[in-house]
N, C-alpha and C positions, 0 to 999 in steps of 0.2 A: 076157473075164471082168471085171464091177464090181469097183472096190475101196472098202470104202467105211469114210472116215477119222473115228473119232470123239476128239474131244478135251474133256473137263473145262476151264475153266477153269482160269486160275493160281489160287492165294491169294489171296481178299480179304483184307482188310483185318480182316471181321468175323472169318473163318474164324481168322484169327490171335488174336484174341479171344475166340474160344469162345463165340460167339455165331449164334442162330436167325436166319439171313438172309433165308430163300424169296425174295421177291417186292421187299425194300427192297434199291434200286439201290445197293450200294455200290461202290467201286473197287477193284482191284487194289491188296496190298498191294504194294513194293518187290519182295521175295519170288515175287509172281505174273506181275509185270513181266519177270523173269528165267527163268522157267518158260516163260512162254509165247515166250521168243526162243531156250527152249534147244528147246521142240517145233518150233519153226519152222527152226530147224539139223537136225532130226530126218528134216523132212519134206524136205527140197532134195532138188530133183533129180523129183520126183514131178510128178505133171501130175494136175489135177482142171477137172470140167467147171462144177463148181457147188457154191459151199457155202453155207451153211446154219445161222443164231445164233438165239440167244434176240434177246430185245430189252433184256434187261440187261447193264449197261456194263463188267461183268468177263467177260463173253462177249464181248463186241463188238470190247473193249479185247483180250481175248487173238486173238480170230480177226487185227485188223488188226496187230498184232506179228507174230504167226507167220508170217501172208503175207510181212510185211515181208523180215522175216529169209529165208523160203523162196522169195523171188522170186517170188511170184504177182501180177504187175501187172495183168492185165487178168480175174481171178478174181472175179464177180459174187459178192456173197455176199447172199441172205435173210432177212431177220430176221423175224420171229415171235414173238408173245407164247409161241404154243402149245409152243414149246420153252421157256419160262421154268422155274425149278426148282420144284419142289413148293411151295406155297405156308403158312406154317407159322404161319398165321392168330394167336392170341392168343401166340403164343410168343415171334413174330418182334422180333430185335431185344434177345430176354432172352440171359443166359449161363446156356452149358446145366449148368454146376455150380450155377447158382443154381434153374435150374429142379428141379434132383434135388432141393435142399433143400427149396423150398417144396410140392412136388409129390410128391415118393418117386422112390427112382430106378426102383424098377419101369415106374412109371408113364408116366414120360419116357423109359425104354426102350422099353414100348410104342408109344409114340406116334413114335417115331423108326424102332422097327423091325419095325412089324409091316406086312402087306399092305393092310388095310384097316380101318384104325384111325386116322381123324385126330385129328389136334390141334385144341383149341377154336378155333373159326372157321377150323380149315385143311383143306388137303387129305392123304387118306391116296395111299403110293405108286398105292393102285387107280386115284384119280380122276385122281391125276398122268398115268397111263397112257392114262385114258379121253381126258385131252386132248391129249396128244402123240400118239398111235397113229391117230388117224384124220387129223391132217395128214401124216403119214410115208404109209399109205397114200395119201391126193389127191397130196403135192406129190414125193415124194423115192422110195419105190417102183419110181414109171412109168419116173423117169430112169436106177433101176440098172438094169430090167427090158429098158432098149436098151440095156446096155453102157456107160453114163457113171459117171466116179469121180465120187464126192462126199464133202466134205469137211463135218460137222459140229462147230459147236464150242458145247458146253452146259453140264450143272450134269449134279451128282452123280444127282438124283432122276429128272431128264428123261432122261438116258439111261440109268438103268437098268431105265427103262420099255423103251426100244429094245432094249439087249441081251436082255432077257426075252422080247420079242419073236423077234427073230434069234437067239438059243440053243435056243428052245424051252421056256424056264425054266420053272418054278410060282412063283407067287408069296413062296411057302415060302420059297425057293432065293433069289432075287434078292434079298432083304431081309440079306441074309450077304454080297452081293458090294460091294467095296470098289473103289471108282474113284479112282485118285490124280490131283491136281491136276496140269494141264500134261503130263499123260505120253499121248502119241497112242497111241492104239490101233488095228490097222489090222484089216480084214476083208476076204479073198479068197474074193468071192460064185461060184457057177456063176452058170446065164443063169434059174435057179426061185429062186435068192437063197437059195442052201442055204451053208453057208459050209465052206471048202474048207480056209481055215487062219484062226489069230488069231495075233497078235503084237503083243505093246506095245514100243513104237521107243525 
C-alpha cells in the first residue's frame, strides 16, 4: 500500500511578517529552519521512492533539511513550478492587516478564502487547483498507483488543492482547512488511492 507524505513548508520569513507571499521567492525564517529539521526527525526511519517541491526556495530549503536530518541520501526530489503556492497577484508582498485597512476585511477575507474568487492579478484556490491537479495526475498518481511512497513538500494553497482532491472535499470545505508550517502529514492510500488513515507526525 502507497504512503504518501505531504509537508508545508517551515516559516518564511514573510509569513512571520504577515505578509501576501504567493509566488515572491522568499527564505526560511530561523523559525522555519527548525521546523523543517524537527519534520525531518518526524519522518526517520521511513523509506520514500520519490519526492516532489515547488520551485520556491522555502520549499526546497525545507525539503533538503528534512532529508538531511531524515537520512534521505540518495532521495531524487522534483521541482515544479506547478506546485508553487497560489499566486496572490497585486497583494503579494502587502501585510495582510494593511490590506484589511485599505481594502475592508470582508473583502480580503474573500479573497483569502473563498473557492474561486481571486485576488487582483492572482489566482483563486480554483485556478491553484487547476494547476496543481493535472501535474499530480501525469507525474505523482502513476507512481502511487504501483505502490511507491512519495514525499511532497509545498505551500499551504498547493496542497490544499491535493487534499481536496484526496479527501474528496468541495470546495466549500477546503477553504476552512488549516495546514501548519513543517508538520508532515502522512497518508495510507489502498492500490484505487482511497486513503485508509491520515495522521500528522
Amino acid at each position: 500500500m502507497p504512503n504518501l507524505l505531504l509537508i508545508r513548508h517551515g516559516q518564511s520569513q514573510w509569513n512571520l511578517e504577515n505578509r501576501f507571499t504567493g509566488w515572491i521567492d522568499i527564505p526560511l525564517s530561523p523559525k522555519g529552519e527548525e521546523e523543517a529539521a524537527s519534520a525531518g526527525e518526524k519522518i526517520k526511519g521511513m523509506t520514500f521512492d520519490k519526492a516532489f517541491s515547488s520551485v520556491l526556495q522555502r520549499a526546497t530549503k525545507t525539503y533538503e533539511i528534512a532529508a538531511q536530518k531524515a537520512g534521505f541520501k540518495h532521495l531524487v526530489c522534483e521541482r515544479d513550478e506547478a506546485l508553487n503556492e497560489r499566486m496572490y497577484g497585486d497583494l503579494q508582498g502587502l501585510n495582510k492587516d494593511e490590506c484589511r485597512e485599505k481594502f475592508g476585511a470582508d473583502q480580503v477575507h474573500v479573497w483569502r478564502r473563498s473557492f474561486d474568487v481571486p485576488p487582483p492579478g492572482g489566482e483563486s484556490l480554483k485556478n491553484t487547483a487547476e494547476r496543481v491537479l493535472p501535474y499530480y495526475y501525469k507525474k505523482i498518481e502513476p507512481m502511487l498507483r504501483d505502490g511507491k511512497n512519495i514525499l511532497i513538500v509545498a505551500h499551504g494553497n498547493s496542497l490544499r488543492a491535493l487534499i481536496m482532491h484526496l479527501e474528496k472535499m468541495s470546495g466549500e470545505a477546503i477553504v476552512k482547512v488549516e495546514i501548519p508550517t513543517g508538520v508532515p502529514i502522512l497518508y495510507e492510500l489502498d492500490m484505487d488511492l482511497n486513503i485508509i488513515s491520515k495522521k500528522e507526525l
